[in-house]
TORZA-576672 format. One record per residue (C-alpha): x, y, z; residue in three letters. Coordinates in steps of 0.5 Angstrom, whole numbers, padded with zeros to 4 digits, always signed. Layout:
# TORZA-576672
XYZALA
...
//
This chain:
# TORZA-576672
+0010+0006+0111UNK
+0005+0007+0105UNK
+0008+0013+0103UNK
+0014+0010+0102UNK
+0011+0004+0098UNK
+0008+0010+0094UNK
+0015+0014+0093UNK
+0019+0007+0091UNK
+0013+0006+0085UNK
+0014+0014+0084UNK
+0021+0012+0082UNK
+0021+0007+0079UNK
+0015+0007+0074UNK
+0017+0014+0072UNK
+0024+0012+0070UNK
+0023+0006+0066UNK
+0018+0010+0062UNK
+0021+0017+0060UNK
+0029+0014+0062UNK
+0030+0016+0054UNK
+0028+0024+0055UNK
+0032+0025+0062UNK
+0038+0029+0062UNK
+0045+0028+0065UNK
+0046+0031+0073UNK
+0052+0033+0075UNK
+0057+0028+0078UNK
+0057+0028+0086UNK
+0064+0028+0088UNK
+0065+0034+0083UNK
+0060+0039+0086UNK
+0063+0045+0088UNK
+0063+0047+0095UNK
+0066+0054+0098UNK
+0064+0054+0105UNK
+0070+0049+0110UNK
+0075+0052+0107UNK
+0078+0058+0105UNK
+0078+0057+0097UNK
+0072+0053+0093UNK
+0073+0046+0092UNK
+0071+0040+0089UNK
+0066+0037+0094UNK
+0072+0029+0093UNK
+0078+0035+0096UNK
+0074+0037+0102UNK
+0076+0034+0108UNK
+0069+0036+0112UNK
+0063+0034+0112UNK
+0059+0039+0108UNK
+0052+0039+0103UNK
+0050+0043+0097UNK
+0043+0044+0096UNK
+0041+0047+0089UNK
+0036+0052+0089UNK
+0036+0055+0082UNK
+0035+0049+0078UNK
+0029+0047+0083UNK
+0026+0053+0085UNK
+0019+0051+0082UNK
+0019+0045+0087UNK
+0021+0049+0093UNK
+0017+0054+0097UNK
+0022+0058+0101UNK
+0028+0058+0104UNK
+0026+0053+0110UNK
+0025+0049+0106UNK
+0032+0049+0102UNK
+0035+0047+0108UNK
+0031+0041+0110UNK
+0034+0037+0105UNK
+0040+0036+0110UNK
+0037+0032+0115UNK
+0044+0034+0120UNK
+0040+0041+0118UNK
+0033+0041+0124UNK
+0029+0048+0122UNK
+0024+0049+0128UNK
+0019+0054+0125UNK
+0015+0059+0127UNK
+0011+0062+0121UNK
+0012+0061+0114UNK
+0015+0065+0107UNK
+0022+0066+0111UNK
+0018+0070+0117UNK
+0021+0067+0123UNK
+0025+0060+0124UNK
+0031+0057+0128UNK
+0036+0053+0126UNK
+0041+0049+0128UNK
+0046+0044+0126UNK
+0048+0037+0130UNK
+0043+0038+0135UNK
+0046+0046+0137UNK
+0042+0050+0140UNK
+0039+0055+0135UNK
+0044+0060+0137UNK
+0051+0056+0134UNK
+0049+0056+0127UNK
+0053+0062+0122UNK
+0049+0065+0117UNK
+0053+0068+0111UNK
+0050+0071+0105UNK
+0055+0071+0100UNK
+0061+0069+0105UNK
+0058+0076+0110UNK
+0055+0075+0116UNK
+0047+0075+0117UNK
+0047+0073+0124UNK
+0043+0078+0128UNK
+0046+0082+0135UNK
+0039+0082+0138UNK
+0037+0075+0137UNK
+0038+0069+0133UNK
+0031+0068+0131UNK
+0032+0072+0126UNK
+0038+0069+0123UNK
+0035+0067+0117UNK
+0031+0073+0116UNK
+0035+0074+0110UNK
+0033+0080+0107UNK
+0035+0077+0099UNK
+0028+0074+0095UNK
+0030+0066+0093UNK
+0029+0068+0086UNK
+0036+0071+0087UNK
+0039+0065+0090UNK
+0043+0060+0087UNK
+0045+0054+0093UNK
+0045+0054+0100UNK
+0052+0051+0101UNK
+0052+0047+0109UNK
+0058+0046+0113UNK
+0056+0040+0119UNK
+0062+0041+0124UNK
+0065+0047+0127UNK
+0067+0053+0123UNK
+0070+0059+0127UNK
+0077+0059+0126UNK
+0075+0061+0119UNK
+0069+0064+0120UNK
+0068+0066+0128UNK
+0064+0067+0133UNK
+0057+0064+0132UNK
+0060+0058+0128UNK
+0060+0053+0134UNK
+0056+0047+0130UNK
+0055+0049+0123UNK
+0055+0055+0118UNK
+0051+0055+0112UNK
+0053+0059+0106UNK
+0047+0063+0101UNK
+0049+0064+0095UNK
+0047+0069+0090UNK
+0046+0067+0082UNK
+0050+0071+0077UNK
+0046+0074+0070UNK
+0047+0070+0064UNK
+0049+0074+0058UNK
+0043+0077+0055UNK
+0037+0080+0058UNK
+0032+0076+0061UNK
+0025+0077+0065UNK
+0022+0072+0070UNK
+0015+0074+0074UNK
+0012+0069+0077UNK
+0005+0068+0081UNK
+0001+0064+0085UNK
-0005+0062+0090UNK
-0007+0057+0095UNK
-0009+0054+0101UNK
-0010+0059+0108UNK
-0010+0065+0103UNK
-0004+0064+0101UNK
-0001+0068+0095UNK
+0006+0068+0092UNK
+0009+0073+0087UNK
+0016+0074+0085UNK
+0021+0077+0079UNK
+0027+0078+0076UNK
+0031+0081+0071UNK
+0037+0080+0070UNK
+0041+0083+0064UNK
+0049+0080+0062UNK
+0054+0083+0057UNK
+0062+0081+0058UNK
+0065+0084+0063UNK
+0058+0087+0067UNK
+0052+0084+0069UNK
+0046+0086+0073UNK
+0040+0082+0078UNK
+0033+0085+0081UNK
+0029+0082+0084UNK
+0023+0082+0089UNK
+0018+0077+0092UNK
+0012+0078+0096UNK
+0009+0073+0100UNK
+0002+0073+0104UNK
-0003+0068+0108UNK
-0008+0070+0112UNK
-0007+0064+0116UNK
-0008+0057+0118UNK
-0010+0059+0125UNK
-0012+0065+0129UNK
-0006+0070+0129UNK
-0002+0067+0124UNK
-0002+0070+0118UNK
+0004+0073+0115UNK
+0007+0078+0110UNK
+0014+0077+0108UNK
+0017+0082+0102UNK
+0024+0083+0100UNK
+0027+0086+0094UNK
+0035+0087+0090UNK
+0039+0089+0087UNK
+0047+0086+0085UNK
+0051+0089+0080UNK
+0057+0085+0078UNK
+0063+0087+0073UNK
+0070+0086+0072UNK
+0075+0093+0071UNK
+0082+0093+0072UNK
+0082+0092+0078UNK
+0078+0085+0078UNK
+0073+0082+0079UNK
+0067+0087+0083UNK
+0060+0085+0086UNK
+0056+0090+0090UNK
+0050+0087+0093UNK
+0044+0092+0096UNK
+0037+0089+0099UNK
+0032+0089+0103UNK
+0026+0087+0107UNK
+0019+0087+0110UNK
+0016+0082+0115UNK
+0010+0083+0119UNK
+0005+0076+0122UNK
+0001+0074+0128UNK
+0006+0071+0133UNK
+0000+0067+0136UNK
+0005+0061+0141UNK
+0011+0064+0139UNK
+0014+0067+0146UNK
+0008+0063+0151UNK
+0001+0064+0152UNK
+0000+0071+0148UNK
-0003+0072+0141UNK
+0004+0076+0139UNK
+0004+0080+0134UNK
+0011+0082+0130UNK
+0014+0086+0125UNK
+0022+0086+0122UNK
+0025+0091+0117UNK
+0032+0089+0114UNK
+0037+0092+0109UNK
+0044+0089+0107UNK
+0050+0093+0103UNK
+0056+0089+0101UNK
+0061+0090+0097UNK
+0066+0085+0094UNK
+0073+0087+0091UNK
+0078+0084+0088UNK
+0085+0087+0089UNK
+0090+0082+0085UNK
+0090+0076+0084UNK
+0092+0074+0090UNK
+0088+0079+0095UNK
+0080+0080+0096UNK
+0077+0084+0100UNK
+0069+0086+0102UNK
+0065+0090+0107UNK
+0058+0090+0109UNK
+0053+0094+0113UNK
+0047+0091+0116UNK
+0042+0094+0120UNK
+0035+0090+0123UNK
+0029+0093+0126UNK
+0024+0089+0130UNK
+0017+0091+0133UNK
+0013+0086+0138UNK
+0006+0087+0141UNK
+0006+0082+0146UNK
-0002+0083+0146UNK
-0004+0085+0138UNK
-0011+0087+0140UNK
-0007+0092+0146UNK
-0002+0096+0141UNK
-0002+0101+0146UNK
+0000+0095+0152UNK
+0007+0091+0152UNK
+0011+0093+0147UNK
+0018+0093+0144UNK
+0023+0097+0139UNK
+0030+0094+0137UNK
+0034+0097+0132UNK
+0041+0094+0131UNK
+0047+0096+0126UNK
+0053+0092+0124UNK
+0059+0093+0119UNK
+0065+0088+0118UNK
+0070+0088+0113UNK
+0076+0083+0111UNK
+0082+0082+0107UNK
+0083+0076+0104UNK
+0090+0073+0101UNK
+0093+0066+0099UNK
+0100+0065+0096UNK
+0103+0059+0095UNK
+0108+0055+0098UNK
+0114+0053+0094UNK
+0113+0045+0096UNK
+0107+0045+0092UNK
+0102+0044+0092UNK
+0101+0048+0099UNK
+0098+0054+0100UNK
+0097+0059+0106UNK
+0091+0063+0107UNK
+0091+0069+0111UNK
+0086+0074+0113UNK
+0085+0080+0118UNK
+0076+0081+0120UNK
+0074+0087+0123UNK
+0066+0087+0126UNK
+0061+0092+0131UNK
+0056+0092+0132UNK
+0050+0096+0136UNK
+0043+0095+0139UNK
+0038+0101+0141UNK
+0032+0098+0144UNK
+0027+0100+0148UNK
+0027+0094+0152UNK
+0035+0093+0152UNK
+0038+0099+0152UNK
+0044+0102+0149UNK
+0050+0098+0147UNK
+0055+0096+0142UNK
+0062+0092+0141UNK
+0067+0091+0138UNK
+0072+0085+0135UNK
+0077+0084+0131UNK
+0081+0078+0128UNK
+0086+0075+0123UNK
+0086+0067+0121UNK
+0091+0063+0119UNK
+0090+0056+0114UNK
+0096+0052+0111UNK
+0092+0048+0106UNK
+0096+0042+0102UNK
+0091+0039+0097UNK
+0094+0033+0093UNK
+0090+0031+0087UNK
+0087+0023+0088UNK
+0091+0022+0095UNK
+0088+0026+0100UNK
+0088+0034+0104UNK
+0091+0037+0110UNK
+0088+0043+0113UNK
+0091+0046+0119UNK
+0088+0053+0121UNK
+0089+0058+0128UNK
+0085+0064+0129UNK
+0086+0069+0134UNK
+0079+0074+0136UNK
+0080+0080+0141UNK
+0074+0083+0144UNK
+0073+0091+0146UNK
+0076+0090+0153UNK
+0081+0087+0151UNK
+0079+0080+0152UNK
+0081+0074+0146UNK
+0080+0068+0144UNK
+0084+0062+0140UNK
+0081+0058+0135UNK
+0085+0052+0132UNK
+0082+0047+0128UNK
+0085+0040+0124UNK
+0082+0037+0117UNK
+0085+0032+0114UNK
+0082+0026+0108UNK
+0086+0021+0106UNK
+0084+0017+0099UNK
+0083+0009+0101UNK
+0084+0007+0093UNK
+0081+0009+0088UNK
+0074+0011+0090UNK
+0074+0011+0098UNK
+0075+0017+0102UNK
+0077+0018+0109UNK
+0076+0024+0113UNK
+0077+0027+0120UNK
+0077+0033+0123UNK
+0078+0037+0131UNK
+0076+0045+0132UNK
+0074+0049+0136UNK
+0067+0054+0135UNK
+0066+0060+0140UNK
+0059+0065+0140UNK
+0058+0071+0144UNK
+0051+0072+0148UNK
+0046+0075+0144UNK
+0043+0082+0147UNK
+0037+0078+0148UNK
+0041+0074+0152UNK
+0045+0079+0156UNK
+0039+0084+0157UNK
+0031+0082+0155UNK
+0026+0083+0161UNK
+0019+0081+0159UNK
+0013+0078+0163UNK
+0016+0070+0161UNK
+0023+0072+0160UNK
+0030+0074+0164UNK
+0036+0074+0161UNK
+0043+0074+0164UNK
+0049+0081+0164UNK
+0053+0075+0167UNK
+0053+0070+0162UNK
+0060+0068+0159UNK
+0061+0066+0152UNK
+0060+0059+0149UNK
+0065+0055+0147UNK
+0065+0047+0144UNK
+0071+0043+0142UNK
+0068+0038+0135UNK
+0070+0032+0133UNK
+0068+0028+0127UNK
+0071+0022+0123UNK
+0068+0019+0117UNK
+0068+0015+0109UNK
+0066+0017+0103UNK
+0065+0013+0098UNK
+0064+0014+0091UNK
+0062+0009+0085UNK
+0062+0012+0078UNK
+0057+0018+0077UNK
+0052+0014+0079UNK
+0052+0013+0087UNK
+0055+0015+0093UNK
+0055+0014+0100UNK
+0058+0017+0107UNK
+0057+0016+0113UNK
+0060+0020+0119UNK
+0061+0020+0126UNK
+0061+0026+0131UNK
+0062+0029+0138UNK
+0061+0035+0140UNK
+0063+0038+0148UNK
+0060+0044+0150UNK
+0063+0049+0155UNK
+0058+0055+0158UNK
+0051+0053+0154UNK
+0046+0058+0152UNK
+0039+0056+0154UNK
+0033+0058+0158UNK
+0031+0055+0164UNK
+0026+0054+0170UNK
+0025+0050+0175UNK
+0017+0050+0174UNK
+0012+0053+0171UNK
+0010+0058+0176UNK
+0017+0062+0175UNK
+0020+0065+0169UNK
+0025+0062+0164UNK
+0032+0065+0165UNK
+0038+0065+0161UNK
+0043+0061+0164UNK
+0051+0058+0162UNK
+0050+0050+0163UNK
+0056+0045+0164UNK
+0056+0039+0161UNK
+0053+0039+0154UNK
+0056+0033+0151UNK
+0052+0032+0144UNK
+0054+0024+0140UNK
+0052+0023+0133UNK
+0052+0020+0127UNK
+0050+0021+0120UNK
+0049+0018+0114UNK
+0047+0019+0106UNK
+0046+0016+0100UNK
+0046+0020+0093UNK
+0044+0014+0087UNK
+0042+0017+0080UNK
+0038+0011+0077UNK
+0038+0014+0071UNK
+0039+0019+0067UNK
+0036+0026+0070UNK
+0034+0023+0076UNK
+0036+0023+0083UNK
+0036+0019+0089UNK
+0038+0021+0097UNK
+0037+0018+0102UNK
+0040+0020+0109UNK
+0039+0020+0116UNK
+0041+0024+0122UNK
+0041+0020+0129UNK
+0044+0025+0135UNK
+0044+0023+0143UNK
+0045+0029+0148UNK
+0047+0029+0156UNK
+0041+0033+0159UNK
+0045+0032+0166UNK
+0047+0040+0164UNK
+0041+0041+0167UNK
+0040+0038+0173UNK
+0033+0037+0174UNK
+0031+0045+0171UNK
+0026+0045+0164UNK
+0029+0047+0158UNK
+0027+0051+0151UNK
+0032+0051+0146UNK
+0038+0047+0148UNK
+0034+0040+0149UNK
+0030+0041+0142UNK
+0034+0038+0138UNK
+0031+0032+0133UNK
+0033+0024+0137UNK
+0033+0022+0129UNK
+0032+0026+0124UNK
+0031+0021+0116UNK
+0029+0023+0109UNK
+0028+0021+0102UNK
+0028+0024+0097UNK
+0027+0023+0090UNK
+0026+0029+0083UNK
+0025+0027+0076UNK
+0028+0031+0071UNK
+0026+0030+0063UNK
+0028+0033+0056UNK
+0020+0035+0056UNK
+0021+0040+0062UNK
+0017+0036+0066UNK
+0020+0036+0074UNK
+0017+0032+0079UNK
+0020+0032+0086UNK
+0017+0028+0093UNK
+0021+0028+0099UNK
+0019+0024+0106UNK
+0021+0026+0112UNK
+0020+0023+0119UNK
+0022+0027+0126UNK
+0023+0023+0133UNK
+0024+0029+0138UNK
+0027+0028+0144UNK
+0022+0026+0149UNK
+0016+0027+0144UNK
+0013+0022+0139UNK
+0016+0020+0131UNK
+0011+0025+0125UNK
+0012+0025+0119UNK
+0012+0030+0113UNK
+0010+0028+0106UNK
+0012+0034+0100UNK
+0011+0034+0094UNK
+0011+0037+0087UNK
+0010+0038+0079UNK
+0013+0044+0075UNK
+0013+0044+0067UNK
+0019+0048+0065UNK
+0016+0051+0058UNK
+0020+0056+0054UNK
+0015+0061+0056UNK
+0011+0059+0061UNK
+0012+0055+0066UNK
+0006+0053+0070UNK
+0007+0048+0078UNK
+0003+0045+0083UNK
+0006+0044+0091UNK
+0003+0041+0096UNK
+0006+0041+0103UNK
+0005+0037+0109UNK
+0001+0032+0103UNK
+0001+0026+0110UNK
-0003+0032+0114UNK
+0001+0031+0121UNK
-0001+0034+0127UNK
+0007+0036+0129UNK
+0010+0041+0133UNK
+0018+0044+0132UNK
+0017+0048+0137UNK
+0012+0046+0143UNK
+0007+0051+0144UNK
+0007+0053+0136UNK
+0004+0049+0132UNK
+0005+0047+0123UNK
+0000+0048+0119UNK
-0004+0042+0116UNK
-0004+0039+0109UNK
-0004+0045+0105UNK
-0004+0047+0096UNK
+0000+0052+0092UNK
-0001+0053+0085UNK
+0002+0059+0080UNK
+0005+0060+0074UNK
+0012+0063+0071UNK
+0012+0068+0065UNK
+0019+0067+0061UNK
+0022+0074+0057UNK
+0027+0074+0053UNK
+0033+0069+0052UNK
+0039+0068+0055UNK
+0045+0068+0051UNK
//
């Protein structure tokens, strides 16, 4: 409660004081928004529930990618090691498994296992937002997508050349680097980037060593418009707690090719190859005892086309997908499959009076199984400034090679498992008051069939990869954007999720039953003509059977022409928390650093 007090005086005092030196924000229902629908749209024509979260205009007051998507309360990271090293994520309450990651609009999600699917191997010096869909997305984005996807997007170069270098240091020998060069120039431009990121941790066995660099060229030919994206990354950290009673240690390596190609106007194609390497010691100080070896390969590629109706304004959006992917593993062994698919979405977007999208996919599996994935958003506007929304689809994931094949001292899993599917409803008002305010709330349901999770009937046995029926998930959430004045922004939201644990029938749970009871945030940033930009953000967590902690960050920036200094504290409030039981987050922690600017762009 103090620091809500002490957040509220922070606000309102640094507002009235420098109100004349703020800058203009942009409005909130203009915001554009490229996931949920299969052309970018203006956040007032979505007729879903989505979030888009700035990364290069706050880049100073964030410390990783974890930390990006925790400005979304229907968002829950549960986090293993720091700097982007390991974390789960999940959407509405999903298991960690049925949240899409996509880099640039290509899947990220990983075939080994889903702990590794936001081990993106792009430094966040590179990025440009993080764009959230809340809700099920398969019918355009296919397997994995069951309660969410999240979209990372890449920040162009600006014309002119531009160097950024950034170092700092901290708590727990914590050391951040990071740079960028970025070159632009009519109808070609270029971005490298790299950061390293280093603590000897906060805790025996939990230091970490995370470095990724990149490389993306964009430039405009007959053609059309064309983006080749290269980048890799190395991690290796202590995994003390992270799979039981062991202090792990693990190393991934990733690497990342895409290219996106304008055909015609009308037609855009891309393809990309991904391949993931993991290394587990289940006991450091013994290399030469139980240890794993995973290398696991995939390509995708797809053809896009829209064309429009002649009953304007109608469109329809359709597409052909391929995907294979491969593992080789000392644990798991050899294997690969194949998948195609080819969507269809008729989109009808009348300015000011509402949208209507209505969309199918078709999926076929090597072996000759498919799937249907059909989905119905619609909005309609209530007046001038009150939008309601609904939408029903279905989301689909297959079982991950972890799932199907891991063996282990504490772990089994299951070549017998069925493939999950869930039907996702959800309905909800958004409700716009000038530039100044918003509000939106929604209500959601999500029926689950063939759940993934782990479960034992006691300590004594070992956890075993089952399909649970049953798994109904109900919730609601809730958000206010309000800019008191100019340059300054306000949100409040709230996420509250109730989940049937009858699917288990008396068995424990790891995953599937994790999820945050209730989930709230505020958060305030400040921004002003001087460069300063001050941001504090509270979180309170209530999971499910544990007890209510809060999480209190906060930070300054100045940004200079030149040299722009910034200061970050995490966990200000020093809360003894776990996201994942048996792995706990560090206490109270300080960073410090400096970013040197060269160069100006044009």
């Amino acid at each position: 409660m103090k620091t809500l007090v002490l957040l509220a005086c922070l606000i309102g005092v640094s507002g009235w004081t420098w109100a004349q030196k703020s800058q203009d924000t942009p409005e909130v229902r203009t915001t554009v928004v490229v996931v949920g629908a299969p052309d970018a749209l203006a956040e007032e024509d979505s007729a879903r529930s989505t979030r888009v979260l700035g990364i290069e205009d706050r880049r100073l007051a964030l410390s990783d990618n974890n930390d990006v998507l925790r400005g979304d309360p229907a968002v829950d990271i549960q986090q293993r090691g720091g700097a982007g090293v390991q974390a789960d994520l999940s959407i509405r309450g999903s298991s960690y498994e049925q949240t899409l990651v996509l880099l640039n609009g290509m899947r990220i999600n990983d075939a080994e296992t889903s702990h590794f699917n936001l081990d993106l191997p792009v430094p966040m010096a590179a990025l440009a937002t993080a764009h959230v869909l809340h809700g099920a997305g398969s019918t355009l984005y296919g397997s994995d997508a069951v309660s969410g996807v999240v979209n990372f997007v890449t920040a162009p170069a600006q014309d002119g050349l531009r160097l950024r270098l950034q170092a700092g240091g901290g708590s727990f020998g914590g050391q951040e680097q990071s740079a960028l060069a970025s070159w632009g120039k009519g109808a070609l431009s270029q971005v490298f980037a790299a950061g390293r990121d280093f603590s000897s941790g906060f805790m025996p066995d939990r230091d970490y060593r995370s470095e990724e660099a990149s490389s993306e060229t964009r430039f405009h030919s007959p053609l059309g418009d064309s983006d080749v994206l290269l980048a890799g990354s190395d991690r290796a950290f202590g995994a003390n707690g992270f799979y039981g009673n062991y202090t792990s240690w693990e190393r991934t390596k990733g690497w990342f090719a895409g290219l996106s190609q304008q055909i015609d106007p009308k037609t855009q194609a891309a393809v990309a190859f991904r391949r993931h390497t993991d290394i587990f010691l289940l006991t450091r100080s013994n290399p030469l005892g139980y240890k794993n070896q995973h290398i696991d390969t995939s390509w995708q590629g797809v053809v896009r086309r829209q064309d429009a109706l002649p009953w304007k304004p109608a469109k329809v959006f359709y597409g052909l997908e391929t995907n294979t992917d491969q593992i080789d593993s000392t644990n798991l062994g050899r294997h690969g499959r194949n998948r195609g698919a080819g969507y269809l979405d008729l989109e009808v977007r009348g300015r000011g009076k509402g949208t209507l999208s209505v969309g199918l996919r078709e999926e076929v599996f090597s072996g000759g199984n498919a799937v249907l994935v059909p989905s119905v958003a619609g909005s309609l506007w209530m007046g001038q400034n009150l939008k309601a929304r609904a939408s029903v689809g279905r989301g689909y994931r297959l079982p991950t090679y972890t799932d199907l094949y891991y063996n282990d001292p504490t772990t089994v899993g299951n070549a017998a498992l069925k493939p999950e599917s869930a039907w996702s409803f959800d309905g909800g008002l958004d409700w716009y008051q000038g530039h100044r305010f918003s509000a939106s709330v929604t209500g959601f349901h999500s029926r689950q069939t063939n759940a993934i999770d782990y479960v034992r009937a006691n300590a004594s046995e070992k956890w075993r990869a089952a399909n649970l029926t049953g798994v109904r998930l109900t919730g609601a959430e809730a958000a206010i954007d309000w800019r008191p004045l100019s340059g300054q922004t306000v949100r409040v939201a709230f996420t509250q999720i109730s989940g049937a644990r009858e699917a288990l029938q008396g068995l424990q749970s790891i995953y599937v039953f994790n999820f945050p009871t209730q989930n709230a945030g505020v958060e305030w940033i400040g921004r002003w003509r001087n460069g300063v930009l001050l941001r504090q953000r509270v979180r309170a967590v209530h999971r499910l059977a544990r007890d209510v902690y809060p999480v209190w960050d906060a930070s300054v920036s100045w940004e200079g022409r030149q040299v722009q200094p910034y200061f970050r504290m995490t966990n200000g409030s020093d809360s003894q928390y776990q996201e994942l039981v048996g792995v706990p987050m560090p206490g109270r922690a300080y960073i410090a650093g400096v970013v040197v600017l060269w160069g100006k762009a044009k």
